[in-house]
N, C-alpha and C positions, 0 to 999 in steps of 0.2 A: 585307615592307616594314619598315624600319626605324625608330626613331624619327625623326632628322632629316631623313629624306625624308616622313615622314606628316606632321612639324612646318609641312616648309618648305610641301607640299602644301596643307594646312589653314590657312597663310598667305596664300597665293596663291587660295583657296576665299572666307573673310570679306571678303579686297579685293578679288576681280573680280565674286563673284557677293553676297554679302551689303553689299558698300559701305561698310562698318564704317569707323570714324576709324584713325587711326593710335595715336591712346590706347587704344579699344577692342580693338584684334586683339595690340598688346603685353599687356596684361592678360591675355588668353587663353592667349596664347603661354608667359607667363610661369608663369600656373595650370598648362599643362601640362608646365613645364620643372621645377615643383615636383615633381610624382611620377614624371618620369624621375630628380632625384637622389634620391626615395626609393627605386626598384628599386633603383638603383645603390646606397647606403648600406646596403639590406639583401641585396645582393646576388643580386638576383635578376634575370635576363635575360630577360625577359619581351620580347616585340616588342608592336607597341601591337596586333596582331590575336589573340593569344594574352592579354588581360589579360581577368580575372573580374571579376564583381561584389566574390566575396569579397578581391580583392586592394585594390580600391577602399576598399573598408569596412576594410579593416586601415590602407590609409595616412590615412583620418579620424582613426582613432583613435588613430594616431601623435603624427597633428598637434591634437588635444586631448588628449593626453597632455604635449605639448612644450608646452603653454599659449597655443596660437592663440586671440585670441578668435573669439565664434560670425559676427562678419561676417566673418574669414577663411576662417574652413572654408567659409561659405556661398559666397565667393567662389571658391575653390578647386573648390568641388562644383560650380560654374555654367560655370567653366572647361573642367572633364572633358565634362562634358554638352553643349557645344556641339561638343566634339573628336567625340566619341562620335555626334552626329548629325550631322557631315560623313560618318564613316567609312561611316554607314547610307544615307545620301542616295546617296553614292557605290557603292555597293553594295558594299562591301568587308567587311560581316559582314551577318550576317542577327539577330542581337541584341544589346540593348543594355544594356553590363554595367551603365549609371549606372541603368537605370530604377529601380531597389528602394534606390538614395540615397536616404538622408535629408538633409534640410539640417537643423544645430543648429537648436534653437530661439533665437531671436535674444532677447537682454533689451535692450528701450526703457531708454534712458537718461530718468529724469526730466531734463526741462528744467528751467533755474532759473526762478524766476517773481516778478514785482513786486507790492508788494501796491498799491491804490489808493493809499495813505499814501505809500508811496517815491515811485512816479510821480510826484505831489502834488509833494513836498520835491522833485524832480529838478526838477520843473518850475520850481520857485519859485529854484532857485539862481541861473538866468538875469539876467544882465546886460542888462536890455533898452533901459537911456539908451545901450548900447553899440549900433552898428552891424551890429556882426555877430551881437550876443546879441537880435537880434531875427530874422535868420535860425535862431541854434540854436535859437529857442523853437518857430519852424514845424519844423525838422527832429525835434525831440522830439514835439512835435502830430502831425506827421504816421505816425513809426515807430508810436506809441502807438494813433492811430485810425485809422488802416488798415490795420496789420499786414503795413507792407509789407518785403519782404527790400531788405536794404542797395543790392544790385546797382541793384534799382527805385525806388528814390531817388534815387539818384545820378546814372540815365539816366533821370530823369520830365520828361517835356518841356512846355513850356506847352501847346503843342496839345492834349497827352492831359488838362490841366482842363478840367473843365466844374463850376464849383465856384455857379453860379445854381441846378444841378441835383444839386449835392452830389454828385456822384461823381468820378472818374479813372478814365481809360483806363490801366491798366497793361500791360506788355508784361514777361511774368517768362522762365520755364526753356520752351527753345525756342521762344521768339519768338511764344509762347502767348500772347495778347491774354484779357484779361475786367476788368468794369468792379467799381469796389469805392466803397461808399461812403464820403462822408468827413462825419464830424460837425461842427455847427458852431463849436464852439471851435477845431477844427483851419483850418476854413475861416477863421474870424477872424485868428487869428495867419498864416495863410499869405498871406490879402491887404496886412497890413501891410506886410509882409515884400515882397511884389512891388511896392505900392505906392510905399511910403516909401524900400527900399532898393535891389531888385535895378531899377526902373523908372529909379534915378538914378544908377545904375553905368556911369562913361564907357569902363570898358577892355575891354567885353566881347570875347572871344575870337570871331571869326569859326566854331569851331565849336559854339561855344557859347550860341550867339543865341538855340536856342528850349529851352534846359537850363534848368530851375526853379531850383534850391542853385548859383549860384556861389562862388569863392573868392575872396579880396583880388585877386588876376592879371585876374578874369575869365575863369578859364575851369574846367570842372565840379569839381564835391570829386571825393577822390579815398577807396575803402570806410577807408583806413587813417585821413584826415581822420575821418570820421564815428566809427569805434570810438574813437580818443582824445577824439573833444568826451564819447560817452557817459560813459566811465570817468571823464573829468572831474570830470563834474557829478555821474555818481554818489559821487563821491569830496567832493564840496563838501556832497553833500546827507547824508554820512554812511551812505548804504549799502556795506556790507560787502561784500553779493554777488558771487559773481565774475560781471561780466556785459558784454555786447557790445550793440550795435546788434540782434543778432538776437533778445536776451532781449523787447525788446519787441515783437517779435510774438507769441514765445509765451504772454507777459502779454495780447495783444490776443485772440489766441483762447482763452485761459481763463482770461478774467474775460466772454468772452462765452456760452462752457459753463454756467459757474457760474452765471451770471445765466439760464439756462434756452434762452439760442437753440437751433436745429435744427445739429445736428451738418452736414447737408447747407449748410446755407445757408453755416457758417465753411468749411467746405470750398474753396466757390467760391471767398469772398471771400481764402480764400488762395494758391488756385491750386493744392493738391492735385491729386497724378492718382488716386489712391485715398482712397477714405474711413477705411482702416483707420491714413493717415498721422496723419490728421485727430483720430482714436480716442486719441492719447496726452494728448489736453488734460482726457479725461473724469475721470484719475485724480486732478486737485486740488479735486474734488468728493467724492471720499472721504469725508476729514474732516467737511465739512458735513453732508453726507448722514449719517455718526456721528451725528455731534448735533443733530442735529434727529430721528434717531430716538430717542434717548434722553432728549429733553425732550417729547415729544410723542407718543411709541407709549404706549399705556393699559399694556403690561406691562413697561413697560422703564421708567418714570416713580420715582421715586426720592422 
């Protein structure tokens, strides 16, 4: 078997029998179009039934030699591995050269993070005799205390408030429902907000009737609307940081780390599928955790 017969094969495999998207089986396809031009570039004719472990592990190390970062290789390694367990499922080898890959170790990007002070100042820039600066004051409230991703703001519908019971129904990554608390300032500024302004908006858009954040049209913001109100106001409030709509959710789950919550409970209310995603908010506790041992451990007191 050749490569583009194994390719087209294992194309035809993820979409009848695995059901993959069509973004998913391109990605694959692609990872393994990657090291058929690395055979090719080092000249090697290898067919895909005759490749080794050890040939695998040398085009890794091509490709962190060539400066790929660690979510490419990882990428690339997840690529092989799925090629590699078509070829087994099909009974076309009886071993598997990916089993003894390693994937790079991946370095977590720190998140950027707000301090209670900026928040504060972002908050306070708000135009609220304005109209609509009393929507962005709920739209700030709301990123802030519930940690919600832009997407789920944007598509938060009235029916999913239940704001007598202090929570929302949100609907995030795959159409995954779980309910999240909302505090009450957030709840303050967001009744005004339906009250006063979106309760008295005559142009609402027909599909927009049970959408919470309208815009001037009537009909829903749109995630780019939201990233320019933040930078905005960051920019009005004198924060420097480079930041988005999404900084304040990582601000929401660590300043609730910091302040001691259950790693499990920020999880839910983010909508993590692993705890270990949840785990990167533990590092702006660092610092404190410093200094607080060193004003208060008996041998480390100064």
């Amino acid at each position: 078997m050749n490569w583009p017969a194994a390719i087209q094969s294992f194309r035809a495999y993820l979409l009848l029998e695995r059901s993959m998207s069509h973004h998913t089986i391109e990605a694959y396809l692609n990872d393994v179009g990657k090291f058929v031009q690395w055979l090719e570039l080092e000249d090697r004719s290898l067919p895909p039934l005759a490749v080794k472990a050890e040939d695998l592990t040398q085009f890794i190390l091509w490709a962190t030699r060539l400066g790929l970062e660690a979510s490419t290789q990882a990428r690339l390694i997840s690529g092989l591995r799925a090629f590699y367990k078509y070829l087994l499922v099909e009974d076309m080898l009886d071993d598997d050269p990916t089993e003894l890959l390693e994937s790079p170790r991946m370095r977590r990007k720190i998140p950027e993070v707000l301090s209670v002070h900026e928040v504060q100042a972002m908050l306070n820039t708000v135009d609220l005799s304005d109209p609509q600066g009393q929507r962005n004051r709920a739209i700030l409230e709301m990123l802030y205390a519930c940690g919600l991703r832009v997407s789920e703001l944007v598509n938060l519908r009235l029916t999913q408030l239940f704001l007598e019971a202090n929570f929302l129904k949100v609907v995030g990554k795959n159409n995954k429902e779980r309910l999240v608390p909302i505090g009450a300032e957030a709840v303050k500024y967001l009744r005004i907000y339906l009250e006063n302004i979106r309760n008295l908006q005559k142009n609402i858009k027909k599909e927009a009737e049970n959408v919470v954040f309208l815009n001037r049209r009537g009909g829903r913001l749109s995630r780019v609307m939201v990233f320019l109100l933040v930078k905005e106001f960051a920019a009005k409030a004198g924060v420097v940081k480079n930041i988005s709509p999404h900084t304040f959710r990582h601000t929401f789950a660590t300043h609730l780390v910091e302040g001691g919550a259950d790693l499990k409970a920020v999880q839910d209310m983010l909508g993590h599928e692993s705890i270990t995603t949840t785990e990167i908010y533990t590092h702006l506790n660092a610092e404190y955790l410093k200094e607080t041992i060193y004003l208060y451990h008996p041998r480390l007191k100064m």
